[in-house]
C-alpha positions in Angstrom: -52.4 178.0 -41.9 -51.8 175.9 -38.5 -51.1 172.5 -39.4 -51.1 169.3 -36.9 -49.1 166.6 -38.2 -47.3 163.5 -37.3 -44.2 161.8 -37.9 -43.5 158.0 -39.0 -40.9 156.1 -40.0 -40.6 152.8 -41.8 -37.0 150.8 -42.1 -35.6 154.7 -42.3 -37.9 156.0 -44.6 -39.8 158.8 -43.9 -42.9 160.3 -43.9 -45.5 163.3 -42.6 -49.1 162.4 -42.0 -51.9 164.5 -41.8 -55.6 163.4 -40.9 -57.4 165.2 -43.5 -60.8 163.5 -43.3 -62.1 166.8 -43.0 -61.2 167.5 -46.2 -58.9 170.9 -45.1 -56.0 170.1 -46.4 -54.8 172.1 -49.7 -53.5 169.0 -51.3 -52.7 171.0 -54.7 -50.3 172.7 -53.1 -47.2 171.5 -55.0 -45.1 174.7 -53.2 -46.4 174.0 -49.8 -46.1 170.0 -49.7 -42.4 170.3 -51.2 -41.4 173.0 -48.1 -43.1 170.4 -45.3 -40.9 167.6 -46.8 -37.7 169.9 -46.9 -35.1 168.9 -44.1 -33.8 172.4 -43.6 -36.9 174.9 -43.7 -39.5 172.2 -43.2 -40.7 169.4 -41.0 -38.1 167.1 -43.2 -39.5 164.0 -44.7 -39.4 161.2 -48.2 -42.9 162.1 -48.7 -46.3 163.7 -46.9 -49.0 161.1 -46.8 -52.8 162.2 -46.4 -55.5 159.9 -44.4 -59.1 160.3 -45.9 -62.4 158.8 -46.0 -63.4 156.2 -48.2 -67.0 155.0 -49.1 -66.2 151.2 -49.5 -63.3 150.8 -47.3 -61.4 151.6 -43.7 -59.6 155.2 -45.1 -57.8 156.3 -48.4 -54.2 156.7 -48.8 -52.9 159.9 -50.8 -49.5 160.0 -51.1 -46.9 163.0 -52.7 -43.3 162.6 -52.9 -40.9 165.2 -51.3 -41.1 167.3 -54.7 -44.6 167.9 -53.7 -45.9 166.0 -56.3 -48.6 163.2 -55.9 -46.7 160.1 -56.4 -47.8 156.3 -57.3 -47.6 153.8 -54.6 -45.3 153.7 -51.5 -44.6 150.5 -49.8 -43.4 151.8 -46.4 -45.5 155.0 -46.1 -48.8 152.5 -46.7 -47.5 150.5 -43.6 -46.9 153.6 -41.8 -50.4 154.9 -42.6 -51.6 151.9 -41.4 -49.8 152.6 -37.9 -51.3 156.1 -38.2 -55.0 154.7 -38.9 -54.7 152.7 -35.9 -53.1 155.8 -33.1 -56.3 157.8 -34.4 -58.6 154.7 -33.9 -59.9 154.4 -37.3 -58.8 150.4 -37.1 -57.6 148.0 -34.4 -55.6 145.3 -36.0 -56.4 144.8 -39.3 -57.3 147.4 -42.2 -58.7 147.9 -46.0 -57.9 151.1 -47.4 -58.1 152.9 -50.9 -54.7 153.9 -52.4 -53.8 155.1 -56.5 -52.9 151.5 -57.3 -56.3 149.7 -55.6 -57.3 148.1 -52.5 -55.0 146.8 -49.6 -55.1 145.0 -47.1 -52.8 144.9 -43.9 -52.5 143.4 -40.2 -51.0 145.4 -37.1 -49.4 143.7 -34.1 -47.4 145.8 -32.1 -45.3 148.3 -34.3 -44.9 145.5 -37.1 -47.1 146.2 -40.2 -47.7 143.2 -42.8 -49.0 145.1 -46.1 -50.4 143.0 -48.9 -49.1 144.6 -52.2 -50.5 144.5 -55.4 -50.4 141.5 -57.9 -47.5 141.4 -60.3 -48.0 140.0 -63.5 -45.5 141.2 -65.6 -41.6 140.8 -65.3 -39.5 141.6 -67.7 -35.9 140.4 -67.6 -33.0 141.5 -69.8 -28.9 141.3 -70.1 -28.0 143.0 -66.3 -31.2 144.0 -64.7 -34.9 143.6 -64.6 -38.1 145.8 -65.1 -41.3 145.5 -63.3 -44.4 147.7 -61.8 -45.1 146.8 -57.7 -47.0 149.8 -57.4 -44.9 151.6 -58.9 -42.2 151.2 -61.4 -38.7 149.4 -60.1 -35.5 148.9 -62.2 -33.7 146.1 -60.4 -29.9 145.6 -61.0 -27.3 143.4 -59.2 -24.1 144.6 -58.2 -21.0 143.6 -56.5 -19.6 145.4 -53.0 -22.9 147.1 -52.3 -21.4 148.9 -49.4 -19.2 151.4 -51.4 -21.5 151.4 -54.7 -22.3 154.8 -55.9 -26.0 154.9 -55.9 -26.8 158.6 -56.6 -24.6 158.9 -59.4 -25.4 155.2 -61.2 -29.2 155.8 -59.8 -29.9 159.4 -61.5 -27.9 157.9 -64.6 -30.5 154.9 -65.1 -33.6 156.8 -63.5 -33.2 159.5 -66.4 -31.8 157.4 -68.9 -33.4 155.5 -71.8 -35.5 153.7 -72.1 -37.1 155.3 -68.8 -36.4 159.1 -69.8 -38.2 161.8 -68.2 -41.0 159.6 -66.6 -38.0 157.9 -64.9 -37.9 154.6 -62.4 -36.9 154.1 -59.1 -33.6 152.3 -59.2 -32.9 148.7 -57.4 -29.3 147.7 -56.6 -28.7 144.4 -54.9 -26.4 142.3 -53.6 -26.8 138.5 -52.8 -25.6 138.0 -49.2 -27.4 134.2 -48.2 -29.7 132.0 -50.3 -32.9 134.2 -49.1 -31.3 137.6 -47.5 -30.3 140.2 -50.1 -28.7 143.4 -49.7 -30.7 146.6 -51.2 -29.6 150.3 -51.8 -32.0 152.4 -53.6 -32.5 155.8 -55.8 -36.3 157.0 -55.5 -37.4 159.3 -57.9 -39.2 162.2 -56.7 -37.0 162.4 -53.9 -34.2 162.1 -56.2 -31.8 160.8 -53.8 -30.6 157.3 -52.3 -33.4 157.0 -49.6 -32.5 154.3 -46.4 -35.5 152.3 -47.4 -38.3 151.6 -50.3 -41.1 149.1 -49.7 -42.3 148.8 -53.3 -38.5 149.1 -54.3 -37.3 145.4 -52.1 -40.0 144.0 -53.1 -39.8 144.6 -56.5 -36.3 142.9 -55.5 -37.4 140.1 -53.7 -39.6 139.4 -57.4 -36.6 139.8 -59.6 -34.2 137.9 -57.8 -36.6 134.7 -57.3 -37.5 135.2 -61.4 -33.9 135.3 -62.1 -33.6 132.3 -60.4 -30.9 133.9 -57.6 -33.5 132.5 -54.8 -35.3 129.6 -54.3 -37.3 130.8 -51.7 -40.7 132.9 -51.4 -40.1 134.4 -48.1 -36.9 136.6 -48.5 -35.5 139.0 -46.8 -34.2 142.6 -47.9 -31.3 143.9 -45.6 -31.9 148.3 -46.3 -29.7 151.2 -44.7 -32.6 151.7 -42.5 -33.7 148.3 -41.1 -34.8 145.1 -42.3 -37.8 144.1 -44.5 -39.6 140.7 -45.4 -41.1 140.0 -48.3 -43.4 137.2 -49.0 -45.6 135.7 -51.8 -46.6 132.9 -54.4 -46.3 132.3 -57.7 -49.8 131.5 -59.3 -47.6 130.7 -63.0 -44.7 131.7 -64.4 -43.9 135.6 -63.7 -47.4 135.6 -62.1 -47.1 136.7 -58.0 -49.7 136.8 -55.6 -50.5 137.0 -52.4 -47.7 139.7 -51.9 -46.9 141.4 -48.7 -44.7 143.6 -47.5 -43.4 143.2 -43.6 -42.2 145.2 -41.1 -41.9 147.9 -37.7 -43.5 151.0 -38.8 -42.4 153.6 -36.0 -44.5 157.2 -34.4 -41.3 159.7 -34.4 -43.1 162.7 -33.1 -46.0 164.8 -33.5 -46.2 168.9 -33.9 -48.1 171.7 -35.1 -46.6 174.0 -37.8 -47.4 177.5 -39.2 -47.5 177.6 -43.0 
């Protein structure tokens, strides 16, 4: 099979797209999706993202971690599929689309994407870290000298750990470093590795730390190994957030053609 694809990048994190609103794609192909995400016999990515058709909205969003597996909800890959919709003219400057958690809605200017994320409405806090679901599920624990913190080692520990076990959780480290600017390092499972970036992951940060009362502010921003994020929202009532989004550049690396 000849496949055209194209490469994005979001605050470091990476991804393949495919336009596949013809429908060609063989998008059970756990084997083949794994080998396009591998960084030594593949293209090299965090995760292959799919562009379809949708009936009620702009395009649908399928998204599959490196493992080849179809994942839930990725923060930066949705901004970078919105960057995708728009260099294939499916959108101009704004965008709908269909994706395993619901409907988004985003705004394009220039390469920066501003992503509105699902509502949060449950935030559970315990001893040394927090719990919570942006899209998809986010342990969130703070930690001193962020720098030299072992996150593969701590992050595999809590990812398959109790009480997350073999479903597992993406793990949140985080480091206060100004009343609204936080530090973030984070393990992704499914890639199962520290990736430079997760857009459901600072978020999910940006919610803990203002619930946790480390913040005042509702427009924060997440300091990653691969760039800079904002996040922004309101609280409706207590551990209820709302009108979430998810800011930042969401880069076209290359394009190609590979034989598979």
């Amino acid at each position: 099979m000849r496949l055209n694809f194209y490469k994005y990048q979001g605050a470091g994190n990476d991804f393949i797209m495919v336009d596949n609103r013809e429908d060609t794609f063989p998008k059970h192909d756990i084997t083949l999706i794994n080998k396009l995400c591998d960084r030594k016999f593949g293209v090299g990515a965090d995760g292959l993202i799919l562009l379809e058709n949708d009936e009620e909205h702009d395009f649908k969003m399928v998204y599959y971690n490196a493992d080849g597996n179809e994942s839930t909800m990725c923060g930066n890959g949705g901004r970078c599929l919105v960057a995708f919709a728009k260099q294939l003219g499916v959108i101009k400057d704004e965008a709908t689309f269909n994706a395993i958690d619901g409907k988004h809605y985003a705004e394009i200017d220039g390469d920066v994407v501003s992503l509105q994320m699902i509502d949060v409405d449950t935030l559970e806090i315990f001893d040394v870290y927090s719990f919570l679901n942006t899209g998809s599920p986010h342990h969130v624990q703070e930690v001193e000298d962020i720098k030299n913190y072992d996150v593969f080692s701590n992050g595999k520990a809590i990812r398959y750990g109790t009480p997350y076990n073999e479903a597992g959780s993406n793990v949140n480290f985080v480091e206060k470093m100004s009343a609204d600017t936080f530090a973030v390092r984070t393990y992704e499972r499914g890639v199962e590795d520290e990736t430079l970036s997760c857009g459901t992951g600072v978020t999910a940060v940006a919610l803990a730390m203002y619930a946790n009362g480390k913040t005042e502010s509702t427009q924060i921003t997440l300091e990653t190994l691969g760039g800079t994020l904002q996040v922004s929202f309101t609280e409706e009532s207590d551990k209820l957030f709302k009108n979430i989004f998810l800011k930042g550049k969401a880069t076209f690396v290359f394009e190609g053609t590979i034989i598979c």
